[in-house]
C-alpha positions in Angstrom: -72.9 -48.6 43.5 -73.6 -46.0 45.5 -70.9 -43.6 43.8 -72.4 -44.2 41.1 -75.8 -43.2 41.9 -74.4 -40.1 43.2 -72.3 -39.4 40.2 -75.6 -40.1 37.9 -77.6 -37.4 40.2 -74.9 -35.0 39.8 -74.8 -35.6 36.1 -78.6 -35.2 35.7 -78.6 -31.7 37.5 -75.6 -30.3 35.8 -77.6 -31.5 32.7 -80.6 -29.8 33.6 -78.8 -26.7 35.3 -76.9 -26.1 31.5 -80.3 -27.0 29.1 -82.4 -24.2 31.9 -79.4 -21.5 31.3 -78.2 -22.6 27.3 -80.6 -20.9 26.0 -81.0 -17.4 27.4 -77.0 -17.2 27.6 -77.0 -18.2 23.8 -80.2 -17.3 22.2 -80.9 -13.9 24.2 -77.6 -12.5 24.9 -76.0 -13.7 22.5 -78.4 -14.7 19.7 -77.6 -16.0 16.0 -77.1 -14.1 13.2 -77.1 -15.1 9.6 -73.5 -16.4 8.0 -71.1 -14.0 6.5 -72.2 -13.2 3.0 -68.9 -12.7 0.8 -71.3 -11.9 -2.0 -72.1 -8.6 -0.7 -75.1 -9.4 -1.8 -77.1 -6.5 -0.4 -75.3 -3.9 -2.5 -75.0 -6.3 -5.8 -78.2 -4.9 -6.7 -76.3 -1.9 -6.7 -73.5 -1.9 -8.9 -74.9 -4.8 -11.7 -74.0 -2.1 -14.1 -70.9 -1.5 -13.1 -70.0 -5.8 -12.5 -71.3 -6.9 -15.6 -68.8 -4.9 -17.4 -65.3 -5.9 -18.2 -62.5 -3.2 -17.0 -59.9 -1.3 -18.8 -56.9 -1.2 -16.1 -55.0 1.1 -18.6 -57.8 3.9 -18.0 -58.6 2.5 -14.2 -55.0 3.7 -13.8 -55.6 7.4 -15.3 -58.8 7.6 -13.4 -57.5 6.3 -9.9 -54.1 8.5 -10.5 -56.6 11.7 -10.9 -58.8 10.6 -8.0 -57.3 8.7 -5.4 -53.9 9.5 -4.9 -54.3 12.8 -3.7 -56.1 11.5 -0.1 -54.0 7.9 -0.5 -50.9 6.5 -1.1 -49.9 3.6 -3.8 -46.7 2.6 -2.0 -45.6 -0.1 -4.6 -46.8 2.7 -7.8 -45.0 5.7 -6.4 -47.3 7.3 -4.7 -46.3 7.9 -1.2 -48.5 8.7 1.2 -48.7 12.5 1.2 -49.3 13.3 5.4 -47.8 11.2 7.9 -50.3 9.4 9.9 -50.8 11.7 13.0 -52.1 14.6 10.0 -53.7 12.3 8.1 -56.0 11.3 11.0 -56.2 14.8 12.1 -57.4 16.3 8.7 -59.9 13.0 7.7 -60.1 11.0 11.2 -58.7 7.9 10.0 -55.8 7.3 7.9 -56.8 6.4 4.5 -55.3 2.8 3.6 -52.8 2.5 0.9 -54.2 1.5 -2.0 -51.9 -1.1 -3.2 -53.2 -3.9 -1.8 -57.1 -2.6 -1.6 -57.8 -5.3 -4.9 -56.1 -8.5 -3.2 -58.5 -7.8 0.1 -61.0 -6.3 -1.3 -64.6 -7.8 -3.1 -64.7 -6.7 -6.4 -68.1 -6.2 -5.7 -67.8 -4.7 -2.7 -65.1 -2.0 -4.3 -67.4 -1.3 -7.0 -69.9 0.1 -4.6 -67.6 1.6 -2.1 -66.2 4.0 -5.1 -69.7 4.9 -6.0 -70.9 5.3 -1.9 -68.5 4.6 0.5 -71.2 5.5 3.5 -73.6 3.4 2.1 -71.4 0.1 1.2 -69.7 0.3 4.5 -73.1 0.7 6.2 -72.3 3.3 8.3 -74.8 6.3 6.6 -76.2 6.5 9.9 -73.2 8.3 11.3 -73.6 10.7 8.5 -76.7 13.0 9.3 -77.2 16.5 10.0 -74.3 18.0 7.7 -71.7 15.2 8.4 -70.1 13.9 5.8 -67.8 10.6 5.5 -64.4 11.5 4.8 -64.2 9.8 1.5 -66.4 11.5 -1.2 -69.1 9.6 -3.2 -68.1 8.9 -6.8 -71.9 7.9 -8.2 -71.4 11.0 -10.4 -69.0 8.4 -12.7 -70.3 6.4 -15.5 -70.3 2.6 -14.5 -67.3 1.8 -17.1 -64.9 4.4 -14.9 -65.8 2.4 -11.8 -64.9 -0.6 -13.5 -61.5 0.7 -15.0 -61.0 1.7 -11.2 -62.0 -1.8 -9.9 -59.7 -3.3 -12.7 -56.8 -1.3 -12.2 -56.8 -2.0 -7.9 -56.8 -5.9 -9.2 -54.3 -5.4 -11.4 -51.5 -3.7 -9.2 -52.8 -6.3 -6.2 -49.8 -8.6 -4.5 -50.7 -12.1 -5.5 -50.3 -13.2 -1.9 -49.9 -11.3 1.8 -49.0 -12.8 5.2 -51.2 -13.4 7.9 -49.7 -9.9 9.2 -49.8 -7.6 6.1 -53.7 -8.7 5.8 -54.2 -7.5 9.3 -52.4 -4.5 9.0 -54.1 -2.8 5.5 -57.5 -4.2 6.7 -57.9 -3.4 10.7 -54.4 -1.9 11.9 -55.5 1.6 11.0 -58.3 1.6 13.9 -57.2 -1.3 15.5 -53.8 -2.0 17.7 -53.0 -5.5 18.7 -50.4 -4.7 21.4 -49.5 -8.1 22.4 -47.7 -8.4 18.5 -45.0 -6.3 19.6 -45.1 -5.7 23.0 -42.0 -3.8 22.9 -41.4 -2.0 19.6 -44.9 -0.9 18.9 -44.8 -1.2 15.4 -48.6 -2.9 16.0 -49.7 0.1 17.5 -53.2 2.1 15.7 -52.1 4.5 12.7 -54.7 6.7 13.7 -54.0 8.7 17.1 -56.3 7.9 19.8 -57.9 11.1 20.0 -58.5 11.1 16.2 -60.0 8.4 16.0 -62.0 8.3 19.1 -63.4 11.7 17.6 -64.0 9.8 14.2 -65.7 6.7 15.6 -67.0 7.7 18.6 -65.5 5.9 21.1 -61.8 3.8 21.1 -61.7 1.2 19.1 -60.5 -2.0 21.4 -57.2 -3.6 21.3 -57.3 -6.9 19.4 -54.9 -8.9 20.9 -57.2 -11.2 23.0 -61.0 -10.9 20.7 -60.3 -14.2 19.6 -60.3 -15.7 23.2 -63.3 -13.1 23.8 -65.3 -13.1 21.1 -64.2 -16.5 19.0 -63.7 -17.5 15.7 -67.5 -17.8 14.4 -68.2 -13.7 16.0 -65.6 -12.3 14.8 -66.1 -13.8 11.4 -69.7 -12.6 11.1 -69.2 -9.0 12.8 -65.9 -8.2 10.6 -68.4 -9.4 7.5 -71.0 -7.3 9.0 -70.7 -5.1 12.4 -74.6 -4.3 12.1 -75.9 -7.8 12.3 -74.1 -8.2 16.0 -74.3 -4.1 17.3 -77.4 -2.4 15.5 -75.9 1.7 15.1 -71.9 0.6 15.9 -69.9 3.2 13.9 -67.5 0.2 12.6 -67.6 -0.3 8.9 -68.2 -2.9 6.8 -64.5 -3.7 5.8 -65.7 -5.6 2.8 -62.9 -8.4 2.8 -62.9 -11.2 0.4 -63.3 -14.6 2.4 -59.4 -15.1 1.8 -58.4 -12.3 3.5 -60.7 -12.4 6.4 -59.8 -15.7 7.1 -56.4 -14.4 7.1 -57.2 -11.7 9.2 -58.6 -13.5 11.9 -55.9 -16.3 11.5 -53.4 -13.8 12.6 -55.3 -12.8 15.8 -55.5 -16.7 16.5 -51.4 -16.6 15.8 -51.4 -13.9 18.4 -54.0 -14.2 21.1 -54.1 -17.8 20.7 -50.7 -19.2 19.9 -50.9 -21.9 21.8 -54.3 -23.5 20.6 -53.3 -26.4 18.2 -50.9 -27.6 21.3 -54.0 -27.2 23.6 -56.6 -29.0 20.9 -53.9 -32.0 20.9 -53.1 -32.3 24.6 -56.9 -32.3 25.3 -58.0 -35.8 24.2 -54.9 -37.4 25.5 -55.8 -35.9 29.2 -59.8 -37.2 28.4 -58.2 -40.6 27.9 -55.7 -40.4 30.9 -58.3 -39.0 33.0 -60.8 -42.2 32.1 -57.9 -44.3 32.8 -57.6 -43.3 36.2 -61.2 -43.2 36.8 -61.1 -47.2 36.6 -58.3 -48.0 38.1 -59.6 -45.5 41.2 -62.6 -47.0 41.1 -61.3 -50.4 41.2 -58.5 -49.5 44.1 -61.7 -48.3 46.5 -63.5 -51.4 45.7 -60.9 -53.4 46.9 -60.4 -51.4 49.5 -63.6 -51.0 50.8 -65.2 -54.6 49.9 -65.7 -55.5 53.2 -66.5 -52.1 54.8 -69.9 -52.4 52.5 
């Protein structure tokens, strides 16, 4: 009985220790932030004239072809990429993603009103001031049917499905390494060199390979939806990813930094019922044991 009443007092102050800290550690350092909003819904508004109209891919083609390929590549249309990655992060900062798979990650919605103001959809106008410009130009000088054609076309030439890793690698790998994918070959290494890039954004953007363990799943799916809502001013963009491809994207940093979590999740309620187990029968042993001590 008297283990018991000890265990219950220790129970009680770990309970009040953990309710006193909860909240600052959750609510104040880390506090909530609305859920991902694959509507985009903040730059809807925005581009109703160009969403409520249906797309000619035929002339999205034409007008993409005349546009776009001169800055990026269409790998799967013929259009190579024109620099190799060290001058195409010199001469824009980043390297500009292929286009080929832009309309399989992408929100329509949210490509609609990156063509027509890539600053503002990407929320990262702030880096732009005093004579800066963002790399890729604005396009609000088109009539709304051109962006749809656009918007049409980048469906149409879309894979119909991507690996965990291709996701990752059109939507983050251009910034982002993950080392721990390759530790040897490098393959998973940034496109854009370090320098470039730190000039670009600011600072380095981190290695990947452990944000999952760091950050976890629920972060990292509201800050790739939206950087601003967890770091006011960061110079990271909105990528604007469907909820497909996000979930894919951050399914392939669990595959990585967290390979071993489904064998963990199993093993844990077997040890919660081994360690019970033991409990009582130690518990029983030192009452037999110590019966007539007491």
């Amino acid at each position: 009985m008297r283990e018991l009443k000890i265990l219950a007092v220790v129970v009680a102050l770990t309970l009040i220790t953990y309710w006193g800290v909860e909240p600052y550690a959750h609510h104040q350092m880390h506090p909530q932030v609305e859920a991902a909003d694959f509507t985009f819904a903040d730059v809807k508004k925005d581009v109703e004239d160009v969403t409520a109209l249906q797309g000619d891919a035929t002339n999205g083609e034409v007008l993409v072809t005349a546009n776009c390929t001169a800055c990026h590549s269409i790998e799967s249309k013929g259009f190579p990429q024109l620099m190799d990655n060290a001058s195409s992060g010199a001469a824009y900062g980043v390297t500009p993603p292929d286009l080929g798979s832009a309309g399989k990650l992408y929100d329509a919605t949210y490509l609609a009103a990156f063509i027509k103001d890539p600053a503002s959809a990407s929320k990262v106008a702030h880096k732009f001031v005093d004579g800066k410009v963002h790399p890729m130009p604005s396009y609000n000088w088109m009539q709304p049917q051109e962006i749809a054609d656009m918007v049409a076309y980048l469906k149409s030439i879309a894979p119909k499905e991507m690996t965990n890793k291709e996701v990752y690698a059109d939507a983050c790998q251009r910034c982002h390494g993950i080392k721990y994918a390759d530790m040897k070959g490098g393959s998973m290494a940034a496109f854009t060199s370090p320098n470039d890039i730190k000039g670009y954004m600011g600072k380095l953007p981190p290695d990947l390979s452990q944000y999952i363990k760091s950050r976890g799943h629920e972060y990292l799916e509201t800050f790739i939806n939206n950087p601003q809502k967890h770091l006011e001013g960061t110079a990271m963009p909105r990528v604007g990813l469907n909820e497909e491809s996000q979930a894919q994207a951050i399914t392939y940093l669990e595959e990585i930094g967290e390979s071993k979590k489904a064998e963990r999740e199993e093993l844990g309620p077997k040890f919660l019922i081994y360690m019970v187990i033991f409990a009582i029968f130690g518990f029983l042993w030192k009452a037999s044991k110590w019966r007539d001590v007491h």
